[in-house]
C-alpha positions as CSV (number, residue, x, y, z in Angstrom):
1,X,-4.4,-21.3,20.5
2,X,-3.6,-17.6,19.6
3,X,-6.9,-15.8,17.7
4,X,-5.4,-14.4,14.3
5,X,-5.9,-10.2,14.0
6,X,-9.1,-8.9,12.6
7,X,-7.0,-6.4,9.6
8,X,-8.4,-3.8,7.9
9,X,-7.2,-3.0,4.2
10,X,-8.6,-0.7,1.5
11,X,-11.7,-0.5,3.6
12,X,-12.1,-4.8,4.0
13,X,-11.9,-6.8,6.6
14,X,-9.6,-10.1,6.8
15,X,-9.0,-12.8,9.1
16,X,-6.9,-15.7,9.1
17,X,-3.7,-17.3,8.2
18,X,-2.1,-14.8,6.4
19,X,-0.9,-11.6,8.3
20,X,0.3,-8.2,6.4
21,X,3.0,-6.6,8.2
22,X,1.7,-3.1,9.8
23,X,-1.5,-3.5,8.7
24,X,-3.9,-2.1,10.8
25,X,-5.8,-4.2,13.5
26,X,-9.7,-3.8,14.3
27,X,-12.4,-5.0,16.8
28,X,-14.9,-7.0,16.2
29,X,-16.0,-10.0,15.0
30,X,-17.5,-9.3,11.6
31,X,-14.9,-10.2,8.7
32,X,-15.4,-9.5,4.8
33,X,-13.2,-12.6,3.6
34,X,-11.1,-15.7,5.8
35,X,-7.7,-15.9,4.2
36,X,-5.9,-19.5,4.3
37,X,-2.8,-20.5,3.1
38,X,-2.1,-23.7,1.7
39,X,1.0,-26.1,1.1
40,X,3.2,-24.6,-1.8
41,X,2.9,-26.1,-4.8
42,X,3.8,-26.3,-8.4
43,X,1.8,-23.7,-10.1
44,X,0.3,-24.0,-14.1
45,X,1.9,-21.4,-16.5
46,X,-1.0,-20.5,-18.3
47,X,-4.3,-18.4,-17.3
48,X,-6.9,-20.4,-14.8
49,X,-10.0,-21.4,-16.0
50,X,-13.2,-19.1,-16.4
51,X,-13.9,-15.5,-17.9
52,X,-11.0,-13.5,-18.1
53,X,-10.7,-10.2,-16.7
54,X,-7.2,-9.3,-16.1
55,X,-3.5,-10.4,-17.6
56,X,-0.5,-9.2,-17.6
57,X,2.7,-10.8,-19.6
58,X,6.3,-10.2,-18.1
59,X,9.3,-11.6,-16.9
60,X,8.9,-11.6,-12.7
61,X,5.6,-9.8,-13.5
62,X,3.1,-12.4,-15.2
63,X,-0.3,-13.3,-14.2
64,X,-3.9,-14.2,-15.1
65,X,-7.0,-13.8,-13.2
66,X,-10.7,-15.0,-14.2
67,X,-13.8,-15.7,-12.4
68,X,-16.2,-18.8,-12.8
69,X,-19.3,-19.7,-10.7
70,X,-18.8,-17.0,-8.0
71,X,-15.1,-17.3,-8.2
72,X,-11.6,-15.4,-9.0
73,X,-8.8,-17.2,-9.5
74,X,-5.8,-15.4,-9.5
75,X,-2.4,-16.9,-10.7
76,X,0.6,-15.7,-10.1
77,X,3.2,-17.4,-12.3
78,X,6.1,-19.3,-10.1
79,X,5.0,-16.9,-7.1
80,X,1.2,-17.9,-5.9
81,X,-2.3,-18.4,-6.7
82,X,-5.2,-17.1,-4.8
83,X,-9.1,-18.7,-5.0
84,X,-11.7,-15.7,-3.9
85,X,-14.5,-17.4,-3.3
86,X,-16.5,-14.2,-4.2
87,X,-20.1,-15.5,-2.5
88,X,-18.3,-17.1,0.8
89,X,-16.2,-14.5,1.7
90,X,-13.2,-16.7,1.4
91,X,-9.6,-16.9,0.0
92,X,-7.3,-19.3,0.1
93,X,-3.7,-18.7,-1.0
94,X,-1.6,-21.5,-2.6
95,X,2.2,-20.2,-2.5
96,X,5.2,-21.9,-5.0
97,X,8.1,-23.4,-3.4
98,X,10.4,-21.4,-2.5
99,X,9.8,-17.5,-1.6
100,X,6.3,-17.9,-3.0
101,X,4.6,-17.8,1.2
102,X,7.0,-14.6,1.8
103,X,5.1,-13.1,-1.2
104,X,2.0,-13.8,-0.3
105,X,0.9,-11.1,2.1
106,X,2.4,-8.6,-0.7
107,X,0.3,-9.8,-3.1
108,X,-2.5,-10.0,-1.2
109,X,-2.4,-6.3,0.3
110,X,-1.8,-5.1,-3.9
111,X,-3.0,-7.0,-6.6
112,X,-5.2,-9.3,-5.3
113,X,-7.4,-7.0,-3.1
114,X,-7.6,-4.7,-6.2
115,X,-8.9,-7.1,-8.0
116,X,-11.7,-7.8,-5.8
117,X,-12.5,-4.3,-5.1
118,X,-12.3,-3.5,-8.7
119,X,-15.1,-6.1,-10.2
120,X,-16.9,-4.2,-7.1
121,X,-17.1,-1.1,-8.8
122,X,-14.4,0.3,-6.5
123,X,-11.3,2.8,-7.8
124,X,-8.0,1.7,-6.2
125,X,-5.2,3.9,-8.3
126,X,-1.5,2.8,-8.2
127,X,-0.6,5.7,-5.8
128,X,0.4,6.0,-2.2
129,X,-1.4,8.4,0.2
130,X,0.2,10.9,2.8
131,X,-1.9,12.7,5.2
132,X,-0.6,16.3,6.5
133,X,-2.6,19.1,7.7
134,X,-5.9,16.8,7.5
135,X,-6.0,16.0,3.8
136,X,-4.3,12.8,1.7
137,X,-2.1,13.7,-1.1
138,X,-1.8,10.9,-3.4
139,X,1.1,10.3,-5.3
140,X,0.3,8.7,-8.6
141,X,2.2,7.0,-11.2
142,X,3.3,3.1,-12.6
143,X,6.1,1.3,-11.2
144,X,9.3,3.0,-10.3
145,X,7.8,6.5,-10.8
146,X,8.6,7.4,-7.7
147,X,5.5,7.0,-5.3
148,X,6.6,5.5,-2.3
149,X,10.0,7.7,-2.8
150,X,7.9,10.9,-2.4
151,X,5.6,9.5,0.0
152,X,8.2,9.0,2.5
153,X,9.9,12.6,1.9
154,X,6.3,13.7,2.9
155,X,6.4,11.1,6.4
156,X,9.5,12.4,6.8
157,X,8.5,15.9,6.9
158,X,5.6,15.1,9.8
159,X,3.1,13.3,7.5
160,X,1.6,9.7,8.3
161,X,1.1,7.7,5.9
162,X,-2.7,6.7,4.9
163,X,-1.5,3.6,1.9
164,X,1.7,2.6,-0.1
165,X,1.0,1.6,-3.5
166,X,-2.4,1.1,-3.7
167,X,-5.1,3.9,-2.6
168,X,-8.9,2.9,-2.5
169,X,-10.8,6.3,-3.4
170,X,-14.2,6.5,-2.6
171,X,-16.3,9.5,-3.7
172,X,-18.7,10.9,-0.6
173,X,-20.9,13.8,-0.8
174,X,-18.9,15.3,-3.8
175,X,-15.3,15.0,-1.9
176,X,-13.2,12.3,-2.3
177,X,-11.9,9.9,0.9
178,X,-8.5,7.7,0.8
179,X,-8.8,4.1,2.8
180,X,-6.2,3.1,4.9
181,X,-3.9,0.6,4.4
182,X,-0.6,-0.8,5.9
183,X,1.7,1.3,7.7
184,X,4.6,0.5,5.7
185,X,6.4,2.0,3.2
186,X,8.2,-0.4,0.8
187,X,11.2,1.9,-0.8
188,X,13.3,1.0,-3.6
189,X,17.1,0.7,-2.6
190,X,18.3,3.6,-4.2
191,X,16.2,5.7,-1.8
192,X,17.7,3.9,1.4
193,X,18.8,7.4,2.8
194,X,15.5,8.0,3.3
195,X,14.5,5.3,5.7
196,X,15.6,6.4,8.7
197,X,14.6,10.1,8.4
198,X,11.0,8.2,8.2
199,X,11.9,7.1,11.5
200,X,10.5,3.5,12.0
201,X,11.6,0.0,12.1
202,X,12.9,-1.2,9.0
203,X,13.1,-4.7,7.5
204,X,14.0,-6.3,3.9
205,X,10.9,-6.9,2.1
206,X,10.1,-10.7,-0.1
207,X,10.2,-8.9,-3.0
208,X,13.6,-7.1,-2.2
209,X,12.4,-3.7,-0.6
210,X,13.3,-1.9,2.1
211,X,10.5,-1.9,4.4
212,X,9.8,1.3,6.8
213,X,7.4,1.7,9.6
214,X,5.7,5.1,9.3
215,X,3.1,6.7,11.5
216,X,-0.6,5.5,10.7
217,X,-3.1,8.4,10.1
218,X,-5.9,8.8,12.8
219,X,-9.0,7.3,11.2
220,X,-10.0,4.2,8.6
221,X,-10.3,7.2,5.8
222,X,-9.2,10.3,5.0
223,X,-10.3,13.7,2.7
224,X,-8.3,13.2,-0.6
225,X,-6.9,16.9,-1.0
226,X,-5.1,16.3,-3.8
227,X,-3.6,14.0,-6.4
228,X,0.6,14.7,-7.2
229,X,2.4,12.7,-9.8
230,X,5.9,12.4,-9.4
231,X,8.7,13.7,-12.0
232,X,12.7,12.9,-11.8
233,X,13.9,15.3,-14.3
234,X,17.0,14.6,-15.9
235,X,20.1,16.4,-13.9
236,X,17.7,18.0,-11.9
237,X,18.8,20.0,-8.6
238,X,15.3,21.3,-7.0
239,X,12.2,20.6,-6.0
240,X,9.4,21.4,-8.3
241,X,6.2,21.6,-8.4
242,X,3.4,22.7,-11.6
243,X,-0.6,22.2,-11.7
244,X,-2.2,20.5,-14.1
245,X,-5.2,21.7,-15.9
246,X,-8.2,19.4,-15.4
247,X,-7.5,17.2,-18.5
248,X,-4.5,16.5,-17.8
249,X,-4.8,15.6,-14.4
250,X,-7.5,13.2,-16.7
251,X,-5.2,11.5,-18.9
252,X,-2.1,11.3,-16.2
253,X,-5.3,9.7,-13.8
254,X,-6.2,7.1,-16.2
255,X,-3.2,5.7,-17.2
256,X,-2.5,4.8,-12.5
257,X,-4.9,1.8,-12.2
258,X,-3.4,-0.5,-9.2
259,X,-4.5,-3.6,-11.4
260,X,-2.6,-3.0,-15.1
261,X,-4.1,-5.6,-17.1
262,X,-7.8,-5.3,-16.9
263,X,-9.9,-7.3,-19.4
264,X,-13.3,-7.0,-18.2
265,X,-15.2,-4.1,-19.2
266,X,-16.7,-2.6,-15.6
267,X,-13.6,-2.1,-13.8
268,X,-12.3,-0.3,-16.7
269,X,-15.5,1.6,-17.0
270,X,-15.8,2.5,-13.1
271,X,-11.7,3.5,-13.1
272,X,-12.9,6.0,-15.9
273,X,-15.7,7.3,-14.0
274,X,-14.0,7.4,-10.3
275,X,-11.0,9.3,-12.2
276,X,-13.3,11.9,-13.6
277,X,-15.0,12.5,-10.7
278,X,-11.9,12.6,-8.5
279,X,-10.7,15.4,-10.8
280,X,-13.2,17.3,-10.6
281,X,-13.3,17.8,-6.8
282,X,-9.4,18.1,-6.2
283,X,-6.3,19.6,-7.8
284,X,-3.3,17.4,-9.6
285,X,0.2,18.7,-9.8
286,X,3.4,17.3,-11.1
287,X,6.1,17.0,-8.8
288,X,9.9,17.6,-9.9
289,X,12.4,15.2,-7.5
290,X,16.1,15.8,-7.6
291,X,17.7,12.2,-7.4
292,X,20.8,13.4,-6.8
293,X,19.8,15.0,-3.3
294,X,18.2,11.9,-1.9
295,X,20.6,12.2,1.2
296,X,19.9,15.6,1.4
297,X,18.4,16.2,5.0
298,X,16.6,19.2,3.7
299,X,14.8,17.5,1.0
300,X,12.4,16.2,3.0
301,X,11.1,19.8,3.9
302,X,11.4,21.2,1.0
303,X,9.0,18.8,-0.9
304,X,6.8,19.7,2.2
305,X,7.2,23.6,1.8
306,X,6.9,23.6,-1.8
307,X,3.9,21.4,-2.0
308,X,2.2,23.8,0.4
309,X,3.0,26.9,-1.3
310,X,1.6,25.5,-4.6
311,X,-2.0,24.6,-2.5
312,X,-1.1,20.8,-2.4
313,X,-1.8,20.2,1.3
314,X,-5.1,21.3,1.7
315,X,-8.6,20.4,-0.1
316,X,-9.7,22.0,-2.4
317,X,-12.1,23.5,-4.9
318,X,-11.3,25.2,-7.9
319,X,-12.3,26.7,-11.4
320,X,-9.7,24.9,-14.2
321,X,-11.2,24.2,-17.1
């Protein structure tokens, strides 16, 4: 009988059934939660029992999540449900017919683990991380901003990549750290030129991506160096790239939780705090794509060069106000 990986994501450990693609695999035998999967089955259109805490309402988008006695039940309409068994350090994972158990290690490595690391107290922003030159830069924004688009010019330009659309930030000794999580960027179709300038294995993802192996950064965490949220200006031809004075970098900050939704109170308050505190130790930037030029070999470089001259790539310090 084959042992399952020990896989660290977002700073937890998991064991069990469900494997994420590229995620990385750790020694020892100490685990944070056992993940099982069940037999697919029907799942109930409406929110689960218990205290709610998060919800979102959408067509291919909808779920609820609430916790009663020591557990969060999250439901993912027509898709899956998981049961975190907060006190046993369990989850079991109940997939609907049909592509539901393909969506399950998705889920799992985004919204769910958010969820659990949020009613923690943890920050996990909708951004994905690229290290270069020692320090993360974060690209942050909501769905289809263009994240994991600017994340892998960055790869391509020599950068590994520390997390794709979700990035635990954890404050230590008044810097700010990324976690790692998977190894694999997830790109959108239009951005398919980009893939193999990455220069990894690619595969279609459940939920219709284009899945690229990129290079893994060197440790479990990584000095946040700064924070960059992507722009596609209209009939735009060049890169750009503009600060943002420290309120802005606020409100832009704010509105990048990985869980959209929340209900209960802490999570929202801790986001608050971990945002404030993360602007105050590194620099945010909007970034200017050219959609046009996504083919463009040179692209890849110049996001790289231009990041750099504006003090993007390194961590930082300042005195915006």
């Amino acid at each position: 009988m084959v042992t399952p990986p020990t896989q660290l994501l977002h700073g937890l450990r998991l064991n069990g059934d469900v494997v994420v693609p590229m995620a990385p695999v750790v020694a020892g035998e100490s685990v944070d939660f056992d993940v099982r999967l069940g037999a697919p089955a029907w799942l109930e259109r409406q929110a689960p029992d218990g205290e709610p805490v998060a919800s979102l309402a959408g067509p291919g988008a909808g779920y609820a999540a609430a916790v009663r006695d020591e557990a969060l039940t999250v439901r993912f309409f027509d898709t899956a449900e998981f049961e975190v068994d907060l006190a046993g350090r369990t989850i079991a994972a109940r997939p609907a017919p049909g592509r539901g158990e393909a969506m399950v290690p998705v889920l799992l490595a985004g919204n769910v683990l958010a969820l659990v690391l949020g009613l923690r107290g943890a920050c996990v922003l909708h951004a994905s991380a690229v290290e270069l030159g020692g320090s993360a830069v974060a690209f942050a924004g909501g769905s289809g901003a263009g994240k994991s688009t600017a994340a892998a010019l960055l790869c391509a330009a020599g950068g590994t990549l520390v997390s794709d659309d979700a990035a635990r930030v954890e404050a230590r000794e008044g810097a700010s750290a990324v976690h790692q999580g998977p190894s694999e960027l997830r790109l959108r179709p239009q951005a398919r030129a980009l893939a193999e300038r990455v220069g990894g294995v690619t595969r279609m993802t459940a939920d219709d991506r284009i899945g690229v192996e990129a290079r893994p950064p060197s440790g479990a965490t990584t000095p946040l160096g700064a924070v960059v949220f992507p722009r596609w200006p209209r009939a735009g031809t060049q890169v750009g790239v503009a600060p943002l004075r420290r309120r802005e970098a606020l409100e832009a900050l704010l509105r990048c939780p990985r869980v959209i939704g929340w209900q209960a109170r802490e999570p929202i308050r801790a986001h608050f705090e971990s945002c404030a505190q993360i602007v105050e130790t590194v620099q945010a930037f909007h970034l200017d794509l050219p959609q046009g030029r996504l083919d463009d070999p040179d692209l890849p470089e110049a996001v790289s060069a231009s990041l750099a001259a504006a003090g993007a790539l390194e961590p930082q310090r300042d005195d915006r106000r």
